[in-house]
C-alpha positions in Angstrom: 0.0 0.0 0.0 2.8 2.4 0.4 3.7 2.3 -3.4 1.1 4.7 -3.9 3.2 7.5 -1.8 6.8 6.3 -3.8 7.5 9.3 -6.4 8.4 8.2 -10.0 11.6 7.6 -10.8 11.9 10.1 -14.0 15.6 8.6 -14.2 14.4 5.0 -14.7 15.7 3.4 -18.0 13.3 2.7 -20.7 12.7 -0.8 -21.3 14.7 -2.2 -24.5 13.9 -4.9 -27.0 17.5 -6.0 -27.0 18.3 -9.5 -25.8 18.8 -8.7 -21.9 22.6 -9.8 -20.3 22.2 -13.0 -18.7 23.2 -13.4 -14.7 23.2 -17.3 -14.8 26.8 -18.4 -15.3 25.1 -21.5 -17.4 23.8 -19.1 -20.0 25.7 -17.5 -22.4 25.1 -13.3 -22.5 24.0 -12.0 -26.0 27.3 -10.8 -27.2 29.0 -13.9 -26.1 26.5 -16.3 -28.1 27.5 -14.2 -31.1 30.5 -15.0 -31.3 30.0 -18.6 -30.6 27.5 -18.5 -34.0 29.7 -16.4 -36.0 30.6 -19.0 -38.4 27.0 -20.6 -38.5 25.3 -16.8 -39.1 27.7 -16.0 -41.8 27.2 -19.5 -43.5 23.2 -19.4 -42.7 22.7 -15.3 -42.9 25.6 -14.1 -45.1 25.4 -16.7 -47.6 21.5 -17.3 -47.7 20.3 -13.6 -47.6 22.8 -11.6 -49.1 22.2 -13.5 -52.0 19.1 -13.5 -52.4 17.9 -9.9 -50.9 18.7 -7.9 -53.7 16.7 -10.1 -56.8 13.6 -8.7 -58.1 11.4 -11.5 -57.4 11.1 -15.1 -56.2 11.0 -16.9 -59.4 11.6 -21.1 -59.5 15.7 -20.0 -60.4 15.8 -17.8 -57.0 13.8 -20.0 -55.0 15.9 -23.2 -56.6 18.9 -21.5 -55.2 17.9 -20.2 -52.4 16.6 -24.2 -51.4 20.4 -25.3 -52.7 22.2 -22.4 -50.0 19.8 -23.5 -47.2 20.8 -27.3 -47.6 24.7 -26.2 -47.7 24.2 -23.8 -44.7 23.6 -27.6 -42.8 19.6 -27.4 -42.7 18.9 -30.8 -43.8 17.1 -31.4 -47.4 13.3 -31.7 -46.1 13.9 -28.2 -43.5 15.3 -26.4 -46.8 12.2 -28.2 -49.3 10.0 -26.9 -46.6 11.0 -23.4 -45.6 11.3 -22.6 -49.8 8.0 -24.5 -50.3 5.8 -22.3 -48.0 7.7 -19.1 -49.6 7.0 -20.6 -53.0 2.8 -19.9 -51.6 3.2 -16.8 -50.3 2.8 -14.1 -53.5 3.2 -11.3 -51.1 6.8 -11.8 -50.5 9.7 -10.2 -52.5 13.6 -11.0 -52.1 14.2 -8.5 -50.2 11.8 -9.8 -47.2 14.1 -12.6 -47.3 15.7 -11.8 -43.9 12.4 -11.3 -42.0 10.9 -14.4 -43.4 14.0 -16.7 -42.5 14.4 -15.3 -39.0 9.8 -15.6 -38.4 10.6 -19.5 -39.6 13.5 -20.3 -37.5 11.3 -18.7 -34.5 8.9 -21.1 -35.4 10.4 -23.9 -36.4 12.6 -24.0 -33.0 9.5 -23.2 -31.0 7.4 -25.9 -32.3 9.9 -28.4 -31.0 9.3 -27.7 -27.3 10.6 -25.8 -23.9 15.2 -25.6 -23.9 15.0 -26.0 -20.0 16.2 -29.2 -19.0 14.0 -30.5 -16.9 14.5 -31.1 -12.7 12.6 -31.9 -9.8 13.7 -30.3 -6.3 13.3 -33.2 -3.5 13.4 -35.6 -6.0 16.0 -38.4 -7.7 16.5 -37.0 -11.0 17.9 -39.1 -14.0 19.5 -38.2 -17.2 20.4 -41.4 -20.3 22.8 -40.0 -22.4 23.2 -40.9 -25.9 25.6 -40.7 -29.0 28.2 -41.7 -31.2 32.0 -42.0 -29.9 33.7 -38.6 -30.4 30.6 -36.7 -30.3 31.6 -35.4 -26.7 29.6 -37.5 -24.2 32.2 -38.3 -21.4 33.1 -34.6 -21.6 29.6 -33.5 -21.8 28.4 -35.8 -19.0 31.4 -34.3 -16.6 30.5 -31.0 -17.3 26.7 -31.2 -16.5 28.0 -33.2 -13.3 30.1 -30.0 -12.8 27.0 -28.0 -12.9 24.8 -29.7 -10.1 27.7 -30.2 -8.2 27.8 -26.1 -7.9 24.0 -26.0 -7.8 24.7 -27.8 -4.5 23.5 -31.6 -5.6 24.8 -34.7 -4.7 25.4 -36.3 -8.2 26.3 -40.1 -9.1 27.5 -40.6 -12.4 26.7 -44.6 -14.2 29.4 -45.6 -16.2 27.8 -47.6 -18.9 30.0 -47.7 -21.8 31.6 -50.7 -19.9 33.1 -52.4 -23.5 35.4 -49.4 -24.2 38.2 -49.5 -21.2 39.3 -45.6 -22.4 35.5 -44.2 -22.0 35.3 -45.4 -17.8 38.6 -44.1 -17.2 38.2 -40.6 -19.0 34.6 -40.9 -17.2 36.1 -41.6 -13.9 38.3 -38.4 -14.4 35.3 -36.1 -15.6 33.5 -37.5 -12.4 36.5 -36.6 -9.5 37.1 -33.4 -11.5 33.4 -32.2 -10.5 33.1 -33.6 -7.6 31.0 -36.1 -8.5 30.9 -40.0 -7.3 30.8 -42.8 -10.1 29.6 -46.6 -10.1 31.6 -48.5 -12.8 32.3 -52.1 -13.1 34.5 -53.1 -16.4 33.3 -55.2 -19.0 29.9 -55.7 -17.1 26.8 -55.9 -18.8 25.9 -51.9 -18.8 22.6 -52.6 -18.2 23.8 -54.1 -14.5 26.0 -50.8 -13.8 22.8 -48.9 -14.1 20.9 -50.8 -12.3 23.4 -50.6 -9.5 23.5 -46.6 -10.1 19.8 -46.3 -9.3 19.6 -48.3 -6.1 22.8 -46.7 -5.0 21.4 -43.2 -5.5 18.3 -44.3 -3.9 19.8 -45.7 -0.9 22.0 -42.9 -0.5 19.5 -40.1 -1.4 21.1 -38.5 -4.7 19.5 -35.9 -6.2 20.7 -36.8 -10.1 22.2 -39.9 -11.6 23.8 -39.2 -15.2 24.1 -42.6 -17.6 26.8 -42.9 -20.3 25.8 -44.8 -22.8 28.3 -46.9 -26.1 27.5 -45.0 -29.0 28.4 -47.9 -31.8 26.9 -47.4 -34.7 28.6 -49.9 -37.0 26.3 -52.6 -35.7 23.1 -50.8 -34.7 21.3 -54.0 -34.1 24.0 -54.7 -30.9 23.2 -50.9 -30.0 19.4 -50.7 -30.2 19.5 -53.8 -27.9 21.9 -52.5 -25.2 20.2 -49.4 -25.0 16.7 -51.1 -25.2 18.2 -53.1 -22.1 19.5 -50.0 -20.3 15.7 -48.1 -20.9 14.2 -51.4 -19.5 15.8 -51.4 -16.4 15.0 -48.0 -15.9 11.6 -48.2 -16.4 11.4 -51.3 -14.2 13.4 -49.9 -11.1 12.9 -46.0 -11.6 10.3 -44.7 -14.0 9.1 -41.5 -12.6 12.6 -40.4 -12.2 13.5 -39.8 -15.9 13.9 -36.6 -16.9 15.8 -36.4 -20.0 16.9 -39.0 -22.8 19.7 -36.7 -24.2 21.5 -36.9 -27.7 24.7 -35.6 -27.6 25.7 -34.3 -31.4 29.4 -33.0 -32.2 28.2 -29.0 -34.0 30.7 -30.3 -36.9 28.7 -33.2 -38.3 26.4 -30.8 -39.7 23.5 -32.9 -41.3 24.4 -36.2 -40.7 24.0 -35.5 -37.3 20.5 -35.3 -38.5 20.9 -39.4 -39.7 22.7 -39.8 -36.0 19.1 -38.7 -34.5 17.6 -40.9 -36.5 18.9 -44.0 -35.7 19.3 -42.6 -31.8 15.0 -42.4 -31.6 14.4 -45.4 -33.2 16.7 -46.8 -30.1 15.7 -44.1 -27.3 12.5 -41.9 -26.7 15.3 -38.9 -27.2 13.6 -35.6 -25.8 16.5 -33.4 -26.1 19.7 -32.9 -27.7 23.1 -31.4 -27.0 25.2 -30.0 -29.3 29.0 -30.0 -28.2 31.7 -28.0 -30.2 29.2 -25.3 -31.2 32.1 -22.8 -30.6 33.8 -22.0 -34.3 31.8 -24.5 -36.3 29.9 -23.4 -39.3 27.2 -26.2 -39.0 24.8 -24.4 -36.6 22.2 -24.8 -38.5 21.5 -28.3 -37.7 19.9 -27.1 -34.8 16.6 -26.0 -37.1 16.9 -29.3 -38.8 16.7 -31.0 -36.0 14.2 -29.2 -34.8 11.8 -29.3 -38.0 12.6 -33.0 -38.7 13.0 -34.8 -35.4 10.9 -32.7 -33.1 13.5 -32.4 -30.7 14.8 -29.1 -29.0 18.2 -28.5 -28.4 18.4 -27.4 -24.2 22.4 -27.8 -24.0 25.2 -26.3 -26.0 29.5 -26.8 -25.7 31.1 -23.6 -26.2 34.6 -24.0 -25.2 37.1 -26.3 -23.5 36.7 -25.2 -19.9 34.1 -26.9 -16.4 32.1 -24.2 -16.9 31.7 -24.2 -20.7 28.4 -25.8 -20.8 25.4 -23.8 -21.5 21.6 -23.3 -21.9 20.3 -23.1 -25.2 17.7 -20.2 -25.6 16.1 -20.6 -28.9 14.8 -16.5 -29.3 18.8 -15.7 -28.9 19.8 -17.9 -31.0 17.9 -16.6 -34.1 18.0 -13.2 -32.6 22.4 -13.3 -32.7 22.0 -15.4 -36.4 20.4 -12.1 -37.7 22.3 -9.2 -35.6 
């Protein structure tokens, strides 16, 4: 009630429409994601719109090469068909809208594929299957989001379940003591066993988050689907209601056939978000939309750099916002 006696502040700031700094040392600020895209924005903006912008209309030549940049800017065949197809309907457009339409789609697009907060219960056990290829950055990844809880002040067990590659556990086992973290492994086991000794450790000891590395062998998918099928079984048998995430760890680089990587991934996993490691200098950005349009799946997680602390929240409006500044 005593608002109403406060004077007005005629030195208050006026509110801008610029993408505000962020506080949270997991997000990146504005100026920071910028740079991170550079590469992507100038393969996806600079190529895409500057060529197109300045033609008088969108005839089946333009719009035939506009489609062709959009699949070499890394946005996957059916995003690129799509995007040029729904422009191909829309008379009122000219070239030089070209920009505006591009950045309204990639809002869309991204949007359509769901919230970029990963998901977590307070007072709750809270578990997150990680997924990939080798080299895509799991291990790394999977230390760096133990890092992360660990500072949020949570007690974190990490499940070693590549148990067939000797390297991964032991690189894993650093990752783990690096954050702080604790870490059930047994070598050679069955993987699905190591999880299932994860979750009734965490239980008995009251974790609040369990992180599960996953093999990511893809030159016999039949061995992978099965392992992972085996992993998600025991999961759902001994701790259903604790899932939170089933996260697909792609390497920025790959470009679109991280888009065949998803693929194979959800036919194995009911994926519901993706990471995307080594975002920092690659070109390939653009996957992100792909994945998005084609897959359904938002990206929540994003590798900027070498360092603990260089693993950040996606934010989808920032993202298309810094592609276009």
């Amino acid at each position: 009630m005593f608002d109403f006696f406060k004077k007005k502040d005629d030195n208050k700031p006026e509110e801008s429409n610029q993408p505000q700094e962020k506080k949270n040392i997991f997000s990146l600020t504005f100026e920071s994601l910028k740079k991170t895209i550079e590469k992507t924005s100038q393969s996806i903006v600079g190529n895409v719109v500057s060529s197109i912008e300045n033609e008088e209309e969108f005839d089946e030549f333009v719009l035939d090469d506009m489609e062709e940049l959009l699949i070499k800017a890394d946005l996957g065949v059916g995003t690129a068909a799509d995007i040029v197809d729904k422009l191909r309907k829309q008379n009122d457009k000219k070239p030089s809208h070209v920009r505006e339409y591009l950045q309204n789609e990639f809002s869309q697009i991204l949007n359509s594929a769901g919230d970029n907060t990963l998901k977590y219960k307070d007072n709750e056990l809270n578990l997150y299957f990680v997924v990939g290829v080798n080299g895509a950055g799991k291990t790394t990844l999977i230390g760096k989001l133990a890092n992360r809880f660990k500072q949020q002040g949570k007690k974190v067990l990490v499940a070693a379940g590549d148990t067939f590659r000797a390297a991964a556990e032991e690189q894993l086992d650093i990752w783990s003591k690096r954050a702080g973290a604790d870490i059930v492994r047994n070598d050679g086991a069955d993987p699905a066993s190591v999880v299932f000794d994860a979750i009734k450790k965490a239980k008995n000891e009251n974790y609040d988050v369990v992180l599960i590395d996953t093999a990511g062998r893809l030159q016999n998918k039949f061995n992978l689907m099965q392992e992972l099928s085996k992993i998600k079984s025991v999961i759902d048998k001994n701790a259903p209601e604790t899932l939170r995430e089933s996260i697909l760890v792609l390497d920025a680089n790959t470009g679109q056939n991280g888009l065949s990587q998803a693929k194979v991934f959800t036919e194995c996993v009911n994926l519901t978000a993706v990471a995307l490691t080594k975002l920092d200098g690659s070109a390939k950005g653009g996957i992100i939309i792909a994945i998005a349009k084609e897959m359904n799946l938002p990206v929540k997680l994003i590798g900027v750099g070498e360092q603990m602390d260089d693993l950040k929240d996606f934010d989808a409006a920032d993202f298309v916002k810094a592609l276009f500044a």
